[in-house]
DSSP file (Angstrom, degrees, kcal/mol; ACC not computed):
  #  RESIDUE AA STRUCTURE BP1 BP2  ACC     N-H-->O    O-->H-N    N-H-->O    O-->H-N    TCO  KAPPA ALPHA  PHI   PSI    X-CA   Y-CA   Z-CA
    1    1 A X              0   0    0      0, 0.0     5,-0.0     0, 0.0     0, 0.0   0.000 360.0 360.0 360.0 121.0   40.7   11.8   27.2
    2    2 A X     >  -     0   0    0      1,-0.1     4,-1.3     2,-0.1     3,-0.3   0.086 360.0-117.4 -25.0 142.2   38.8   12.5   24.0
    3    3 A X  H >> S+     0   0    0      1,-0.3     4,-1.1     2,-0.2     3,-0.8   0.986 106.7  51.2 -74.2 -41.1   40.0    9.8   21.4
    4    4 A X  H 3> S+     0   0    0      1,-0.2     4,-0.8     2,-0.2    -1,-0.3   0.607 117.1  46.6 -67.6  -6.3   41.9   12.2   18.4
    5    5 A X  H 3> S+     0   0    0     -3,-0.3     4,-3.2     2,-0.1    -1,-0.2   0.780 110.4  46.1 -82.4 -19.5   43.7   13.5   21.2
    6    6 A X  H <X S+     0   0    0     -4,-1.3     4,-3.0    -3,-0.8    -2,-0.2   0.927 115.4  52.8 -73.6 -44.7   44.5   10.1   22.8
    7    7 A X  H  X S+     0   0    0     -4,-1.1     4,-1.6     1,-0.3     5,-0.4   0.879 108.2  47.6 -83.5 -23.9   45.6    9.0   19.2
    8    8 A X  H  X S+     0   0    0     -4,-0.8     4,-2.1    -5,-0.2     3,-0.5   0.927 111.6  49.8 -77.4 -17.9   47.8   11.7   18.7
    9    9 A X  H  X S+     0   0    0     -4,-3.2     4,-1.6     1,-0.2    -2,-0.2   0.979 113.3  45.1 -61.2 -65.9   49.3   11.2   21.9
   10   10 A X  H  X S+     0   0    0     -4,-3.0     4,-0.6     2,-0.2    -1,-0.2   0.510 111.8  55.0 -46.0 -26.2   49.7    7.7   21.0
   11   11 A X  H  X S+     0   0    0     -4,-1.6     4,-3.7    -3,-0.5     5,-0.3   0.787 107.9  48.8 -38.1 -82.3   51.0    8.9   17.5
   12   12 A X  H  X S+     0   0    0     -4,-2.1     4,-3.3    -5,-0.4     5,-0.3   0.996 107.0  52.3 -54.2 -68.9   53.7   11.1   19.2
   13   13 A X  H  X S+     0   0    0     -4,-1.6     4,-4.9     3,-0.2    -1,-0.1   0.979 116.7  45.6 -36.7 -55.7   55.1    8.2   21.7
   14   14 A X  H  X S+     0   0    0     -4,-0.6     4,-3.2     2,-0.2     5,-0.4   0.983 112.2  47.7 -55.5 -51.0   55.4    5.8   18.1
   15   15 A X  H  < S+     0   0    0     -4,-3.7    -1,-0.2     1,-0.2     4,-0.2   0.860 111.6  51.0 -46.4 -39.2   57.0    8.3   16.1
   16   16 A X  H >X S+     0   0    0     -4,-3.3     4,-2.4    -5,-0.3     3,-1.8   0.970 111.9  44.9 -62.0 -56.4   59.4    9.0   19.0
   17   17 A X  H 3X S+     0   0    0     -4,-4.9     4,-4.9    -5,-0.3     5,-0.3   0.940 112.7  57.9 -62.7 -43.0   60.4    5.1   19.4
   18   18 A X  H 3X S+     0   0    0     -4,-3.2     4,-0.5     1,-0.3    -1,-0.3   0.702 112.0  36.1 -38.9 -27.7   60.7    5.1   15.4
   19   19 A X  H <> S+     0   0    0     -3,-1.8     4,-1.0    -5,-0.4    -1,-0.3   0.678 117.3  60.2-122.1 -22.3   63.2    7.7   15.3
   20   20 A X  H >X S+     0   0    0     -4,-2.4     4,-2.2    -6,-0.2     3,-1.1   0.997 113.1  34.9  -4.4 -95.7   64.4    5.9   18.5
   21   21 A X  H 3X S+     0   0    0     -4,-4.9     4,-0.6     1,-0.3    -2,-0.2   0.644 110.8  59.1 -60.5 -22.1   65.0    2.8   16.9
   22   22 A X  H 3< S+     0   0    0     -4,-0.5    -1,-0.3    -5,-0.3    -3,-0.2   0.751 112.5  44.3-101.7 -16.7   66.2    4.2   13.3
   23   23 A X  H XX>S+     0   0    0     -3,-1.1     4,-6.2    -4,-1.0     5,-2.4   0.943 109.7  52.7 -73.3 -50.1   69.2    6.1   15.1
   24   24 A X  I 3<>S+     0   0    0     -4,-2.2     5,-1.6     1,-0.3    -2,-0.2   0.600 118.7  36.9 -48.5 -18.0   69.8    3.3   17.0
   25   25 A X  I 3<5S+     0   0    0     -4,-0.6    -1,-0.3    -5,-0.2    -2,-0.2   0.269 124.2  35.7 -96.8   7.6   70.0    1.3   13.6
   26   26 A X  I <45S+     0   0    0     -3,-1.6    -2,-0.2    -4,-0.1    -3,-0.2   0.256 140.0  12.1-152.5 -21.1   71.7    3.8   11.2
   27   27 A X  I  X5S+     0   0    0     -4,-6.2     4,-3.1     3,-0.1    -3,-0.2   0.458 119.3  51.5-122.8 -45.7   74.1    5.3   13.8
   28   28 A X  I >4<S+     0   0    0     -5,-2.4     3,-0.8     1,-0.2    -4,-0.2   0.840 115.8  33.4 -32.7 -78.9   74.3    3.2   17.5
   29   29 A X  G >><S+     0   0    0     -5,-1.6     3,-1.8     1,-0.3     4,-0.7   0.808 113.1  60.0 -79.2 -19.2   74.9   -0.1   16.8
   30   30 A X  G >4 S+     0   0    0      1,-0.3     3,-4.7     2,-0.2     2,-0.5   0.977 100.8  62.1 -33.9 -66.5   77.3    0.7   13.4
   31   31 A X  G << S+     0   0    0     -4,-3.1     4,-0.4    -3,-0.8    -1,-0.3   0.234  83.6  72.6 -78.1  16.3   79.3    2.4   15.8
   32   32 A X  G <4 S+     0   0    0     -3,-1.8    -1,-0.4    -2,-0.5    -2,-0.2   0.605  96.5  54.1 -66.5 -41.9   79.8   -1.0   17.6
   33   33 A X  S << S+     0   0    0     -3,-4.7    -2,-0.2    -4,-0.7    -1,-0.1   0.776 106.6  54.0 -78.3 -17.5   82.1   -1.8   14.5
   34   34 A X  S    S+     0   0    0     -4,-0.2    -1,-0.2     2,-0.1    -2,-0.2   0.636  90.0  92.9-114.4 -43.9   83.8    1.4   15.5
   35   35 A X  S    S-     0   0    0     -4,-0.4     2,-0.4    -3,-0.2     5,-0.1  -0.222  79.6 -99.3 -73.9 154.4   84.7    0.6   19.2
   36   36 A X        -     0   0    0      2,-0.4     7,-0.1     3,-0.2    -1,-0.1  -0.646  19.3-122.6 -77.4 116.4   87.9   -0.9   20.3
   37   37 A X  S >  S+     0   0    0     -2,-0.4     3,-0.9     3,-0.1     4,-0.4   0.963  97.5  64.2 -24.1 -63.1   88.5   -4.3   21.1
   38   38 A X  T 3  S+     0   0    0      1,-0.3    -2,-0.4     2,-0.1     0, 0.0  -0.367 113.5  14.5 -75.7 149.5   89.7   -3.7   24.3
   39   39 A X  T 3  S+     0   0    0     -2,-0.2     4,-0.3     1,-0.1    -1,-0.3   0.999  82.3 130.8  44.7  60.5   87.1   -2.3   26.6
   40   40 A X  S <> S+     0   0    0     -3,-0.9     4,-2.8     3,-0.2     5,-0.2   0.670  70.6  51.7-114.8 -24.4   84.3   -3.2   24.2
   41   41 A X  H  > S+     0   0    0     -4,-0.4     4,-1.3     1,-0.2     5,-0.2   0.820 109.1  48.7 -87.8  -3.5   82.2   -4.9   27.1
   42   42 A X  H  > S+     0   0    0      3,-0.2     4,-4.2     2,-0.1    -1,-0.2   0.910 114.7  51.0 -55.6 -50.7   82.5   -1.9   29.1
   43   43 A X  H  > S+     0   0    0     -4,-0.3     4,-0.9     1,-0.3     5,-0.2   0.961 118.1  33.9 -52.3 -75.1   81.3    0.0   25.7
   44   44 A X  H  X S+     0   0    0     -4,-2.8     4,-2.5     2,-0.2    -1,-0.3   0.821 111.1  61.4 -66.7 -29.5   78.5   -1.9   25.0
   45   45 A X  H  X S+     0   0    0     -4,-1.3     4,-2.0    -5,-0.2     5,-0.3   0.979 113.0  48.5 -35.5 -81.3   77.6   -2.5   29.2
   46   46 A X  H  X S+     0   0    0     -4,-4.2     4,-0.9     1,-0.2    -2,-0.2   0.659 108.0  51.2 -44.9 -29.3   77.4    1.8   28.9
   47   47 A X  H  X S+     0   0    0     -4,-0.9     4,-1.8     1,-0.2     3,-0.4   0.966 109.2  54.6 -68.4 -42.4   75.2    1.8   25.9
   48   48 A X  H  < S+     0   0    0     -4,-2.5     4,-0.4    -3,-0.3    -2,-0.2   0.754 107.9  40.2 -30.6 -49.5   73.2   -0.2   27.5
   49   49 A X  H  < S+     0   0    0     -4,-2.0    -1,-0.2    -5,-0.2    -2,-0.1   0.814 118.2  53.6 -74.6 -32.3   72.6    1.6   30.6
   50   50 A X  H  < S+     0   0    0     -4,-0.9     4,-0.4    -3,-0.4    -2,-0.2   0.423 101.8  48.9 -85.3 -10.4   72.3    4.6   28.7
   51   51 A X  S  X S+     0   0    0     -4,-1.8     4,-1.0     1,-0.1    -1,-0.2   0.641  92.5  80.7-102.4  11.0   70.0    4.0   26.2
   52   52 A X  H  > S+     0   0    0     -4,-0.4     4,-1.6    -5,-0.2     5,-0.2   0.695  86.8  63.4 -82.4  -8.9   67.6    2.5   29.2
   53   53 A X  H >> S+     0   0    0      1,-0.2     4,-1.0     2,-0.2     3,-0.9   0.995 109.1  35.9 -69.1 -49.0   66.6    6.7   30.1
   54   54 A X  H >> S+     0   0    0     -4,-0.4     4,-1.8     1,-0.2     3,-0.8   0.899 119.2  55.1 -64.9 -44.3   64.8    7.5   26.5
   55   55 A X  H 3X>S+     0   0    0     -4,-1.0     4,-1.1     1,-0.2     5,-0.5   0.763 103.4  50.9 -89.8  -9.2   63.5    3.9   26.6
   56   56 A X  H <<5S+     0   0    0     -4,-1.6     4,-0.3    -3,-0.9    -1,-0.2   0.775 116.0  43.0 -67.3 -29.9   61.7    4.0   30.3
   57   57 A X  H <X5S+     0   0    0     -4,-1.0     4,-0.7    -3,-0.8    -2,-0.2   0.861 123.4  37.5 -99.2 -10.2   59.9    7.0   29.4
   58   58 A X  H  X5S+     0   0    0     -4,-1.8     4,-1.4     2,-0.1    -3,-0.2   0.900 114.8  41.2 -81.2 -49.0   59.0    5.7   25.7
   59   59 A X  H  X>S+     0   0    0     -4,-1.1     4,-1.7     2,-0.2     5,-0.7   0.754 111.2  50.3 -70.8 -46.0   58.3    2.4   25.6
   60   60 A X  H >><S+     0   0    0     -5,-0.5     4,-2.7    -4,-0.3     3,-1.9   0.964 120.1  45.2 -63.5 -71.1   56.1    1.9   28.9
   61   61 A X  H 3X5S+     0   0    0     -4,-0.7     4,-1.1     1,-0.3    -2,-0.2   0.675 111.8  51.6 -75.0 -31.3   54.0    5.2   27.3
   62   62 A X  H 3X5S+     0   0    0     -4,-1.4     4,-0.8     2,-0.1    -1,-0.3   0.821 113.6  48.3 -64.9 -31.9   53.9    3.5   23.5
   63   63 A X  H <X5S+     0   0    0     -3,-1.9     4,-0.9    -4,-1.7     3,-0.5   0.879 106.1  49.7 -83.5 -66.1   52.5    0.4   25.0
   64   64 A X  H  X<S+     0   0    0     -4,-2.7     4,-2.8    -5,-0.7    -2,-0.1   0.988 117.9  40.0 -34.0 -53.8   49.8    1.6   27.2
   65   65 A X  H  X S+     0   0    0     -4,-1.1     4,-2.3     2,-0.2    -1,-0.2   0.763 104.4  61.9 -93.6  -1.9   48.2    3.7   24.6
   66   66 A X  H >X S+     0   0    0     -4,-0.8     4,-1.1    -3,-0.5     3,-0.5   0.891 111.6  44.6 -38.2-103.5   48.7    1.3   21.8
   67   67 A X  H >X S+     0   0    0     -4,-0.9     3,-0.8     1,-0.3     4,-0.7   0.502 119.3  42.6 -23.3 -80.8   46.2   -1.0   24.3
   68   68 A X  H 3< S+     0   0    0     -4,-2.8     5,-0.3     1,-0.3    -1,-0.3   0.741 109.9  55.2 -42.7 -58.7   43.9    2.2   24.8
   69   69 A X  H XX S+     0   0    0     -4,-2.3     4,-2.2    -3,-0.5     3,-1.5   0.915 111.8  45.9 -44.5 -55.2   44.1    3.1   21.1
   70   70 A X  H X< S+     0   0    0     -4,-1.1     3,-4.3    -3,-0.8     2,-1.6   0.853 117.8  46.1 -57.3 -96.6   42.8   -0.6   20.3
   71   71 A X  T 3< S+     0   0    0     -4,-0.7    -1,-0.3     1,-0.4    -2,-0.2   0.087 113.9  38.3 -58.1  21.8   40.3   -0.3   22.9
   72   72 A X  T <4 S+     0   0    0     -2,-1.6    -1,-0.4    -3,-1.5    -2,-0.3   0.300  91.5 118.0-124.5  -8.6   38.7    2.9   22.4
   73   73 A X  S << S-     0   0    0     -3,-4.3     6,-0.1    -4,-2.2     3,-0.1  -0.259  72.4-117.6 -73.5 128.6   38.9    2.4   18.2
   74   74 A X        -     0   0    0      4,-0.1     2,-0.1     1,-0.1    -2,-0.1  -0.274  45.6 -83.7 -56.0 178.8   35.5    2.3   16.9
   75   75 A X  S    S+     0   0    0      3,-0.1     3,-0.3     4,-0.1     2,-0.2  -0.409  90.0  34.7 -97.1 171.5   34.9   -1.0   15.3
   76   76 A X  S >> S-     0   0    0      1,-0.2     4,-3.0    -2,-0.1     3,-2.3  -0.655 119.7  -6.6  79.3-138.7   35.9   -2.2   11.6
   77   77 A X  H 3> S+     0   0    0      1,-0.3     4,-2.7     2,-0.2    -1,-0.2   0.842 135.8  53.4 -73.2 -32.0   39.1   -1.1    9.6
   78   78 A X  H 3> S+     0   0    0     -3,-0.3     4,-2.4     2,-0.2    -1,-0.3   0.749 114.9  39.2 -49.6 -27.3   40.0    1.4   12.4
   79   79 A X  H <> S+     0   0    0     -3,-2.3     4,-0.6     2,-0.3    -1,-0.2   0.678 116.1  48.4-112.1 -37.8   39.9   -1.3   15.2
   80   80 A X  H  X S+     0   0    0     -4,-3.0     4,-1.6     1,-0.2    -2,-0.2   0.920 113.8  48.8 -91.0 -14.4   41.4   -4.1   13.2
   81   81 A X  H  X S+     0   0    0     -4,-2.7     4,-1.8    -5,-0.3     3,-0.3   0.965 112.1  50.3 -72.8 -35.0   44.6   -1.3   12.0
   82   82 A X  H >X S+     0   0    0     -4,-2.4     3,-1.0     1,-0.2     4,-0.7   0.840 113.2  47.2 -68.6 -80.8   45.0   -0.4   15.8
   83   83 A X  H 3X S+     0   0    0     -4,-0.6     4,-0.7     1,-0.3    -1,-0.2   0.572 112.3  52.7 -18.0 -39.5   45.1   -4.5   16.6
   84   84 A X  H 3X S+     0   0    0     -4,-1.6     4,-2.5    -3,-0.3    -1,-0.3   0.866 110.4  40.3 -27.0 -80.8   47.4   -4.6   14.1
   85   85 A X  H <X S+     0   0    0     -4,-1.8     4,-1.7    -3,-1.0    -2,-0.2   0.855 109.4  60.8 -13.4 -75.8   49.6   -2.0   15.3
   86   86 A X  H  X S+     0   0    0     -4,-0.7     4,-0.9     1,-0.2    -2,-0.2   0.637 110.3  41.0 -62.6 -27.6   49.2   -3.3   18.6
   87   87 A X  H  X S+     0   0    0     -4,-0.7     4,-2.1    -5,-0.4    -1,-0.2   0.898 104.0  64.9 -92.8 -54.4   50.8   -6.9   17.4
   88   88 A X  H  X S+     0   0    0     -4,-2.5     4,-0.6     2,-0.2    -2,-0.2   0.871 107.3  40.5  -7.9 -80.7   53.3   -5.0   15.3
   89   89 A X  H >X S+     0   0    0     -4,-1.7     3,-4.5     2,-0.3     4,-0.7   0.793 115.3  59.7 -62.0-108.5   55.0   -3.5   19.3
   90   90 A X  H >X S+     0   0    0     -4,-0.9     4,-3.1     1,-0.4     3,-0.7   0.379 113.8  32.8  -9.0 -73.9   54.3   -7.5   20.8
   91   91 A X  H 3X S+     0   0    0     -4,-2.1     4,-0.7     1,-0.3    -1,-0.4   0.689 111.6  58.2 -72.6 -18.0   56.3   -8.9   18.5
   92   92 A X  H <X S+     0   0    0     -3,-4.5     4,-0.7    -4,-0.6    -1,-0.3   0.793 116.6  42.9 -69.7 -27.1   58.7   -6.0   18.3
   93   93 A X  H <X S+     0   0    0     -3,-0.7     4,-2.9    -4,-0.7    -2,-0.3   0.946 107.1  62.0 -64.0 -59.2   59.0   -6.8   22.4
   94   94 A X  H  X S+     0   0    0     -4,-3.1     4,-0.8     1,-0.3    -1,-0.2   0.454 107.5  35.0 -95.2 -13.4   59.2  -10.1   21.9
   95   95 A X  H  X>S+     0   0    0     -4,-0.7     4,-3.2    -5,-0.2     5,-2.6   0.600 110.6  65.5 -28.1 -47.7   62.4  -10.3   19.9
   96   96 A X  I  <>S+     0   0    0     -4,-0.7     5,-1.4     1,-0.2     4,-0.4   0.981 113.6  35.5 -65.1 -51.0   63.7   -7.4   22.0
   97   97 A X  I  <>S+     0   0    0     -4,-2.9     5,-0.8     1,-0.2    -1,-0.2   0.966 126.1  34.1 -64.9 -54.2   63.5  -10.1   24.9
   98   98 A X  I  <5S+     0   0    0     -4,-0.8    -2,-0.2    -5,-0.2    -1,-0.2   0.468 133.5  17.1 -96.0  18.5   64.3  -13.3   23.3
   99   99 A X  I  <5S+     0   0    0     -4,-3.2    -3,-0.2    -3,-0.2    -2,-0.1   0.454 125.5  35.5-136.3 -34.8   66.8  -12.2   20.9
  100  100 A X  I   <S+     0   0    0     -5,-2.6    -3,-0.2    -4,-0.4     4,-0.2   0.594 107.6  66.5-113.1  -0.6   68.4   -8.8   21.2
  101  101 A X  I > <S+     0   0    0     -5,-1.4     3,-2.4    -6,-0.6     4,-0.3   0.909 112.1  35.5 -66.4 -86.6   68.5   -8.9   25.4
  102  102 A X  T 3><S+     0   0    0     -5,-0.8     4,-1.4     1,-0.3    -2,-0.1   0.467 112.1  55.5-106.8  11.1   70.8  -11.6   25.2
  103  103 A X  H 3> S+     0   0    0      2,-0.2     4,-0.8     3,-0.1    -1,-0.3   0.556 109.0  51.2-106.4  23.2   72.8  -10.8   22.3
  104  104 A X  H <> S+     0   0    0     -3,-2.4     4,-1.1    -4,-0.2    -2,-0.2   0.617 109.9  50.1 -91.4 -26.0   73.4   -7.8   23.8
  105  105 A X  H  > S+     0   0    0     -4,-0.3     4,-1.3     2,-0.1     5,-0.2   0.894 105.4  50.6 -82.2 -26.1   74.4   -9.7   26.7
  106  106 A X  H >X S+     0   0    0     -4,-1.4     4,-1.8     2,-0.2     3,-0.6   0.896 106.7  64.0 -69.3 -36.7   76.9  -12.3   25.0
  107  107 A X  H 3< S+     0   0    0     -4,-0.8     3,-0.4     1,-0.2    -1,-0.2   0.991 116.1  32.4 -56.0 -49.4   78.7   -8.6   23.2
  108  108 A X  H 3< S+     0   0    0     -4,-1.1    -1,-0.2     1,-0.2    -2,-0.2   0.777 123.9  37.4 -83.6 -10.1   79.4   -7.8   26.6
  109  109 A X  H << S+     0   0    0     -4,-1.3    -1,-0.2    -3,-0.6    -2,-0.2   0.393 115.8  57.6-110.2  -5.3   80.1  -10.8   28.6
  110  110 A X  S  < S-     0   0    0     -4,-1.8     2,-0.8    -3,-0.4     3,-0.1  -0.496 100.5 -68.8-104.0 178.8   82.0  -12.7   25.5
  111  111 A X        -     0   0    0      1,-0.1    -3,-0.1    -2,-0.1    -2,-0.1  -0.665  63.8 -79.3 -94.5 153.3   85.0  -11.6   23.6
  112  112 A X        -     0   0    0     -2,-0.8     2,-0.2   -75,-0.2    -1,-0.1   0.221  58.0-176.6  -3.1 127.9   85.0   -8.8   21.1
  113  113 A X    >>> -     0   0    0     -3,-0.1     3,-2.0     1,-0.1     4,-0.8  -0.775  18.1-172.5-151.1  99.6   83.3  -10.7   18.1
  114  114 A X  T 345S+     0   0    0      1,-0.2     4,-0.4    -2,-0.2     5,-0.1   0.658  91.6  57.3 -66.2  -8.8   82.9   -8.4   14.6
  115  115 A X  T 345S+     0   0    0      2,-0.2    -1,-0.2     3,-0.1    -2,-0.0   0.583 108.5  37.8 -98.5 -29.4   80.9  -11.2   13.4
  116  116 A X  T <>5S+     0   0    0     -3,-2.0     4,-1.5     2,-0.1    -2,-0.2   0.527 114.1  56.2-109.3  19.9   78.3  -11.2   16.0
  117  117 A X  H  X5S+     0   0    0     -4,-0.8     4,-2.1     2,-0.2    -2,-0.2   0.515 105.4  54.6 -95.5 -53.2   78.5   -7.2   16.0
  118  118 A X  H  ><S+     0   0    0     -5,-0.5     4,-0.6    -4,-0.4     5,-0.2   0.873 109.4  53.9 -64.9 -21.1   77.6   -7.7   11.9
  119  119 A X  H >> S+     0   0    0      2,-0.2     3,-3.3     3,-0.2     4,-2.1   0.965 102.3  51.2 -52.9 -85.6   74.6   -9.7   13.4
  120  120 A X  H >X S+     0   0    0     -4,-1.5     4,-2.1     1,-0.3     3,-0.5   0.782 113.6  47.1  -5.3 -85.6   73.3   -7.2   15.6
  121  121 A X  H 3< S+     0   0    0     -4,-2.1    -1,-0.3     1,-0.3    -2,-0.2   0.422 114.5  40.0 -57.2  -3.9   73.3   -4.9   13.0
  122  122 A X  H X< S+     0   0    0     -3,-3.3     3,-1.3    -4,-0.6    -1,-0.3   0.750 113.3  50.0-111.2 -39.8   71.8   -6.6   10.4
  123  123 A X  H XX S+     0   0    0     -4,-2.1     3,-1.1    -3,-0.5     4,-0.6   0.665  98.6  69.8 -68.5 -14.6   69.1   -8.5   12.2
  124  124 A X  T 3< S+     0   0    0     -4,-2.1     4,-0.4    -5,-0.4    -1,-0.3   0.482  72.3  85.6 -97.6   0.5   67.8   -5.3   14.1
  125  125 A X  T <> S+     0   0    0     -3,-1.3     4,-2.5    -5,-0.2    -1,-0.2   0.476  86.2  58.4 -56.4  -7.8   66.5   -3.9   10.7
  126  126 A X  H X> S+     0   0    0     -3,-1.1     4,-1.0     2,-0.2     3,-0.7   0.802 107.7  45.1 -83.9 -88.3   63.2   -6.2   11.7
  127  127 A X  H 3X S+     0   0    0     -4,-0.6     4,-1.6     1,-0.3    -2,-0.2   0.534 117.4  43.8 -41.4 -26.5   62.9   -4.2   15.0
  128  128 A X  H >> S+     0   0    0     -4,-0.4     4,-1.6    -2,-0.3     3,-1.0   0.963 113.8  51.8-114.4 -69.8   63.4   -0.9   13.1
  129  129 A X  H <X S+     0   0    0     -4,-2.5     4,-1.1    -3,-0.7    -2,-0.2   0.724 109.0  49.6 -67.5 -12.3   61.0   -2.2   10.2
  130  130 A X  H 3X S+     0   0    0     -4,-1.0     4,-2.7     2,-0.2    -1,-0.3   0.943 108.5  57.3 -53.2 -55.2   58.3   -3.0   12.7
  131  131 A X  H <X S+     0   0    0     -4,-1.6     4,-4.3    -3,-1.0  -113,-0.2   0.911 111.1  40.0 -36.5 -61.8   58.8    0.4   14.1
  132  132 A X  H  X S+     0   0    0     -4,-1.6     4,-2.3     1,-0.2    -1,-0.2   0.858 108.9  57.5 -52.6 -31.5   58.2    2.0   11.0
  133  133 A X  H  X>S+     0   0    0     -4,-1.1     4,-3.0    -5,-0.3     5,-0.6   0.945 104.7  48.1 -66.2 -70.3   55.8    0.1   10.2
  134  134 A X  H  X5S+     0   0    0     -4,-2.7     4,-9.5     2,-0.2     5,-0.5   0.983 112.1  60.4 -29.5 -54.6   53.6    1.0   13.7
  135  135 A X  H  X5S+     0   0    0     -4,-4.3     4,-2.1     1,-0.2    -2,-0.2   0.878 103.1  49.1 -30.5 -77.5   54.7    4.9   12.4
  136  136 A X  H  X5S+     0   0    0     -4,-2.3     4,-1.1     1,-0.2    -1,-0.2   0.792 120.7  34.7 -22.1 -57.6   52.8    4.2    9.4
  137  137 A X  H  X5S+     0   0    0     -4,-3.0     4,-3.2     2,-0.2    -1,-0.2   0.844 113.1  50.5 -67.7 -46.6   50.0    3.0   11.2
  138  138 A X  H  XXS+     0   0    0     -4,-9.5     4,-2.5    -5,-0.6     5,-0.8   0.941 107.1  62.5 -71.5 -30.0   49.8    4.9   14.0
  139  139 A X  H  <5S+     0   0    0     -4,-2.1    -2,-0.2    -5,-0.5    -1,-0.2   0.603 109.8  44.4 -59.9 -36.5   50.1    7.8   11.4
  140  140 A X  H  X5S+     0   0    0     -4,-1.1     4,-1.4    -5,-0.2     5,-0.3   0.829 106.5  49.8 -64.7 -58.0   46.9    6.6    9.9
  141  141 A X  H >X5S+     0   0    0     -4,-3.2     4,-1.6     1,-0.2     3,-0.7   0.817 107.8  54.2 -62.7 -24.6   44.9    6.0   12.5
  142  142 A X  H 3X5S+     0   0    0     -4,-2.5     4,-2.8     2,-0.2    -1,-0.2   0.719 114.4  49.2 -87.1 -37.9   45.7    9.7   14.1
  143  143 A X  H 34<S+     0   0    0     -5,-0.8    -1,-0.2     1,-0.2    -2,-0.2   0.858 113.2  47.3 -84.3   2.6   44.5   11.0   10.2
  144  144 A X  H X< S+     0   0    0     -4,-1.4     3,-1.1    -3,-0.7    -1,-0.2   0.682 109.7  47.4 -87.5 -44.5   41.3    8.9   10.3
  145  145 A X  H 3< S+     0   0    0     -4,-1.6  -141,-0.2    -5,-0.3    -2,-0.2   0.807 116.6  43.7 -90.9   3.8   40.3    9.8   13.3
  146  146 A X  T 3<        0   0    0     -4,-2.8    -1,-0.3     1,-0.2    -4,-0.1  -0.548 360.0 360.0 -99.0  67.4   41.0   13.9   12.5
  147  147 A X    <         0   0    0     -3,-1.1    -1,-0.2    -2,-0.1    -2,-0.1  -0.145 360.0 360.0-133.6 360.0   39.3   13.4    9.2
């Protein structure tokens, strides 16, 4: 694949996980506060299972070509913003695993707790500003390399 198509492709995947991630901040997990004490690890068990369709087909595809992007970028500022990028999504992962996996598991396996519900939501504006942040980037690199 030609690279400006490969970056818009790559481009497209981020934007999608950005706008992913900023409903899932601005509407999802708010509505956590919303949910009823009773049956709230059922609730959150079902978001959980249900936000895993959008994120099988986004995430695997955001990650791969983030790695391509990096390694097909010519060298200098293009090559060190894809790396960039490319550390941006690591570290958005790497939270997602050692921090918001398993407080996502303690919402559902503890009781109902509005305090660790205010967490969530307030610590998951770093996943969401990383996201943007990739946008931003990826958003570049796709207008350098059609410039």
């Amino acid at each position: 694949m030609d690279y400006r198509k490969l970056v818009l492709l790559h481009m497209a995947f981020t934007l999608a996980m950005v706008g992913f991630m900023t409903t899932v901040q601005l509407v999802i997990y708010p509505q956590f506060r919303e949910a009823s004490e009773v049956g709230f690890a059922d609730y959150v068990t079902s978001h959980g299972q249900n936000i895993m369709g959008p994120l099988v087909l986004f995430a695997p595809a955001e990650v791969l070509l983030a790695l391509v992007v990096w390694m097909r970028a010519p060298s200098g500022t293009v090559k060190t913003v894809a790396f960039i990028a490319g550390v941006l999504l690591a570290i958005a992962w790497v939270l997602t695993a050692l921090w918001y996996g398993p407080l996502h598991g303690r919402l559902a396996s503890e009781p109902y707790d509005m305090a660790r519900i205010d967490q969530l939501v307030f610590t998951n504006w770093a996943r969401t500003i990383l996201w943007w942040a990739r946008g931003a980037l990826a958003v570049w690199l796709a207008s350098t390399a059609l410039s």
